[in-house]
C-alpha positions in Angstrom: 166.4 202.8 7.4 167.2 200.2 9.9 169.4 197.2 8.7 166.9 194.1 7.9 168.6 190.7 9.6 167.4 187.8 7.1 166.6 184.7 8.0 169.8 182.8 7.2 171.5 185.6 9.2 169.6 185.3 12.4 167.8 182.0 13.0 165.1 181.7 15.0 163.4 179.5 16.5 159.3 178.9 15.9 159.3 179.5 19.8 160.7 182.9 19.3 163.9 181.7 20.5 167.4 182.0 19.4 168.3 179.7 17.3 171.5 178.4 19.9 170.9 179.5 23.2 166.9 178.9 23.3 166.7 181.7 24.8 163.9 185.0 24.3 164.4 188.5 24.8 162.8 188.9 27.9 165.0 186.1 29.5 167.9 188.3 29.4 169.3 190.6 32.2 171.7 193.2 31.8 174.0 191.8 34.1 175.5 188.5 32.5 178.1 186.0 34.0 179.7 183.7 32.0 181.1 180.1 33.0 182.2 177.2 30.6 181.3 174.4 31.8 177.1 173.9 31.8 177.2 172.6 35.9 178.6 175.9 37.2 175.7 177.8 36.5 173.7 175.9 38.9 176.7 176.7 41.2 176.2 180.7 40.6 172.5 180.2 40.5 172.7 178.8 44.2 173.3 182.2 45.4 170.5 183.8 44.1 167.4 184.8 46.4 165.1 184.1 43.6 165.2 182.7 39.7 163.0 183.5 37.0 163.6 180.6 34.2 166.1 178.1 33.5 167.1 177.1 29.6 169.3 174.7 28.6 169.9 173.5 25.1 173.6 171.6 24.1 176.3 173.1 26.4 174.3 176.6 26.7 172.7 176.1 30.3 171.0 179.9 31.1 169.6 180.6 34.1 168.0 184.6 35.1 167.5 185.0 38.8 167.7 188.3 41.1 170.6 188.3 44.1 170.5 191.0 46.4 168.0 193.1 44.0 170.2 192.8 41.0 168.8 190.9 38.2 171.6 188.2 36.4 171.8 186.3 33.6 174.2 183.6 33.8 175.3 181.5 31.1 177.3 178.9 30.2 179.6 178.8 27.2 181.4 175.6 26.8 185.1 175.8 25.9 186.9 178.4 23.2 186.0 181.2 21.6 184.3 179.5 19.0 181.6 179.2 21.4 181.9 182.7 22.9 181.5 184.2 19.0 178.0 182.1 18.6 177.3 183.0 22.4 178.1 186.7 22.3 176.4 187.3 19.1 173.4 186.0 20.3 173.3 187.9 23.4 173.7 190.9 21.7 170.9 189.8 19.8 168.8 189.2 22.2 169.3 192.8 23.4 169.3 194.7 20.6 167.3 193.4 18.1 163.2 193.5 17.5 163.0 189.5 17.1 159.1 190.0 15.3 160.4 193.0 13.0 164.8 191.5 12.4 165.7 195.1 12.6 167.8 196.6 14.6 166.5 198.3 18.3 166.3 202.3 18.1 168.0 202.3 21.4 171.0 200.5 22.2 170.9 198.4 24.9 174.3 197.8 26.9 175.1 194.6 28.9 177.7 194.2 31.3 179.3 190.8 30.8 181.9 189.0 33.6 183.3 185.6 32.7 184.8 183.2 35.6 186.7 180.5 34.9 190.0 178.4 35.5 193.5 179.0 34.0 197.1 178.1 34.5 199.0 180.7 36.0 202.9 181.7 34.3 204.6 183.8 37.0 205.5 183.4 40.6 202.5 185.5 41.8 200.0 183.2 39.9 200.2 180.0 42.4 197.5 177.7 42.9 194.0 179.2 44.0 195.3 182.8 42.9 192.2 184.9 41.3 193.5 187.0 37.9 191.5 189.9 36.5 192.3 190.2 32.8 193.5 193.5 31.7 194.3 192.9 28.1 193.6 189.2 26.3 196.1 188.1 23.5 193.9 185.9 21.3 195.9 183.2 19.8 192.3 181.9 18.4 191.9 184.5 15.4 188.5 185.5 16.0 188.5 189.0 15.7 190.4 189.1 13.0 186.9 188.0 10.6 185.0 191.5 11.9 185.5 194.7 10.4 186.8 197.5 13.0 189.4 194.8 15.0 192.0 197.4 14.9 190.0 199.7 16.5 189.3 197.4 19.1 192.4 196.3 20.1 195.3 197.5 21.3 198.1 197.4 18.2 201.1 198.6 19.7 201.3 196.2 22.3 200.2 193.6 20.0 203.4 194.2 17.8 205.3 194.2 20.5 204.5 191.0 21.7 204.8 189.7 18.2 208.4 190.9 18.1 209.7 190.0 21.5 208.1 186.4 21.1 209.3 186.1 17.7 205.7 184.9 16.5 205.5 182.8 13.5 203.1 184.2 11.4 202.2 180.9 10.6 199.9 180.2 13.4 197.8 182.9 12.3 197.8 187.0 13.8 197.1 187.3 17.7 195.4 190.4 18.5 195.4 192.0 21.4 191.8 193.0 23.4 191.4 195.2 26.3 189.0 195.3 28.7 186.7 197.5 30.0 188.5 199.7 32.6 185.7 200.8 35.2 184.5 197.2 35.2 188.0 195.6 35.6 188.4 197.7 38.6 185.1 197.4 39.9 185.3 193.4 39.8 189.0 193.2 41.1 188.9 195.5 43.6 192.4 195.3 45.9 192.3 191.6 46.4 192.9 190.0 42.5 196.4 189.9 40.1 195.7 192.1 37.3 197.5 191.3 34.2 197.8 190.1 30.9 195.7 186.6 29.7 196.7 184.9 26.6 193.2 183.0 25.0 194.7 179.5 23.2 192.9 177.5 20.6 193.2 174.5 22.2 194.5 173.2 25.6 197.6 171.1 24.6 199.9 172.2 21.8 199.1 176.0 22.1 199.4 175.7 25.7 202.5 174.5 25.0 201.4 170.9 26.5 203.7 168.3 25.1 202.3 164.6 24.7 203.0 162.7 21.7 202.8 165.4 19.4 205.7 167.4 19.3 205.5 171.0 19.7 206.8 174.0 16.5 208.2 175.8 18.5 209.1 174.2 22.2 210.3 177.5 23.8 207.0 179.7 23.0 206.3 179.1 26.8 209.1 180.8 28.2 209.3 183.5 25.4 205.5 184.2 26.7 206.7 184.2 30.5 209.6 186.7 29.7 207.4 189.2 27.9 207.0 192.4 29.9 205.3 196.0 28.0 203.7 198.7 29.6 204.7 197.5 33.0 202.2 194.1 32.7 203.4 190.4 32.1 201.8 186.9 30.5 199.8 186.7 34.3 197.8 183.3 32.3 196.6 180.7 29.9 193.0 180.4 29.2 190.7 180.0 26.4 188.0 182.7 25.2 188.7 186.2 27.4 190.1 187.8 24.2 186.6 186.7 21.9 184.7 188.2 24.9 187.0 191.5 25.8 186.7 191.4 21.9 183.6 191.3 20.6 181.7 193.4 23.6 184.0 196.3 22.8 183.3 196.2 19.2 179.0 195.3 20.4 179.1 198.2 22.9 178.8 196.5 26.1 180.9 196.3 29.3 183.4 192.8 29.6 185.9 191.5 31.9 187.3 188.1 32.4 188.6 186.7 35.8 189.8 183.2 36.6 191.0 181.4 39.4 194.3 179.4 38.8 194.0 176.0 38.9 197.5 175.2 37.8 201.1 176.8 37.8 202.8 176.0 34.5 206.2 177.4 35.6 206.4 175.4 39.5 204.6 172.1 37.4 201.5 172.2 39.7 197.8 171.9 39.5 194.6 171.3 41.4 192.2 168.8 39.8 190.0 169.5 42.6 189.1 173.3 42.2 185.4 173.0 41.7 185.6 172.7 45.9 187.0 176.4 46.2 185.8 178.4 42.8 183.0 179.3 44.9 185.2 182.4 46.7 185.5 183.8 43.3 181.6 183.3 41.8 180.8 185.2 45.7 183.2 188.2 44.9 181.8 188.9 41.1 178.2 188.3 42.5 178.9 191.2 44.6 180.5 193.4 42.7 179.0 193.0 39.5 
């Protein structure tokens, strides 16, 4: 018997909506693109020949449109992986569950998800305007760690290994480490983007390492994280919700990748307030490819 999804569970709306994203099944590609901040999608959606509906509610902006014959989805997040859990859920919702019965679809429905965004780069091959392709996301944010199967969804031997050479303090909580999906990794970075490893923070200044008036635990986690090499990849960047996507599609069943365009270099003390003039490159590349 299929699972019944009660009311408190799965809200939604007396439009037929869900209960975040006001968004209904049939608004929902199977191609998705995800941004953080609300005005990029209108930024992706410029490219497309044609768009079907536009939803906005809070931060969650949604617009479905065709480019070049595909249909897309894209859909903004806001910032951390607190947002991509209620985002990604949702989704999934949307795909795979009868919204009039709250039971689960017979079929499963897979979605192939992409999220651009910005980062600060950590190495030497990360300067300013460089495009990254996350391979495997090290979630500092803990998200994963509240579903059942995380182990099976990440990778654990690299994730101990970056607990010992870092000498993590189990006090921030247990990083896990997601990977992501292989075919659509090298589909979206082709020849031209740094692959590599992205560690998701939960929150831009002190685990960042960012250093204003609050004092940092532990002040050399930054170089520690630059110094880490396993499986011949290193620390490539800093960002905030790859790992909850990688994540959470894995353990869903769909396809997910992040890649980001650095906006800063950590290690040269660089950045580029002014990126939104040249993110554009990147949003053309996944539009492509995706």
């Amino acid at each position: 018997m299929s699972k019944y999804f009660a009311e408190s569970e799965l809200i939604i709306n007396e439009d037929g909506s869900v209960f975040h994203l006001h968004l209904k099944p049939e608004h929902l590609a199977d191609k998705v693109i995800l941004v953080g901040d609300p005005g990029r999608v209108a930024l992706v959606a410029s490219h497309f020949d044609s768009i079907e509906d536009e939803v906005e509610n809070r931060e969650f902006k949604t617009v479905t449109g065709t480019y070049n014959g595909k249909r897309i989805t894209v859909q903004s997040t806001g910032i951390g992986c607190d947002n991509i859990d209620i985002v990604l859920n949702e989704l999934d919702a949307l795909a795979n569950i009868d919204f009039k019965t709250r039971t689960e679809n017979p079929e499963h429905r897979e979605l192939t998800i992409v999220r651009i965004g910005t980062c600060g780069g950590l190495q030497p091959n990360t300067p300013i305007g460089t495009y990254v392709a996350s391979v495997k996301s090290i979630g500092f944010d803990g998200l994963l760690n509240f579903y059942a199967g995380r182990n099976e969804a990440c990778d654990l031997d690299f994730e101990k290994e970056f607990k010992k050479q870092v000498s993590w303090n189990p006090q921030i909580g247990n990083p896990y480490v997601s990977v992501a999906d292989k075919e659509l990794v090298d589909r979206i970075a082709g020849d031209d983007m740094v692959r590599g490893v992205t560690i998701a923070c939960g929150g831009f200044f002190g685990p960042q390492g960012r250093e204003l008036r609050l004092p940092l635990a532990d002040p050399t986690l930054n170089q520690k994280i630059e110094n880490f090499e396993y499986q011949n990849l290193r620390i490539c960047n800093f960002e905030m919700e790859s790992s909850a996507v990688a994540g959470l599609a894995k353990l869903m069943g769909h396809k997910a990748t992040t890649v980001c365009m650095v906006i800063a270099n950590r290690l040269a003390g660089e950045a580029n307030s002014s990126y939104k003039n040249t993110i554009d490159g990147l949003i053309e590349k996944v539009l492509v490819r995706i």
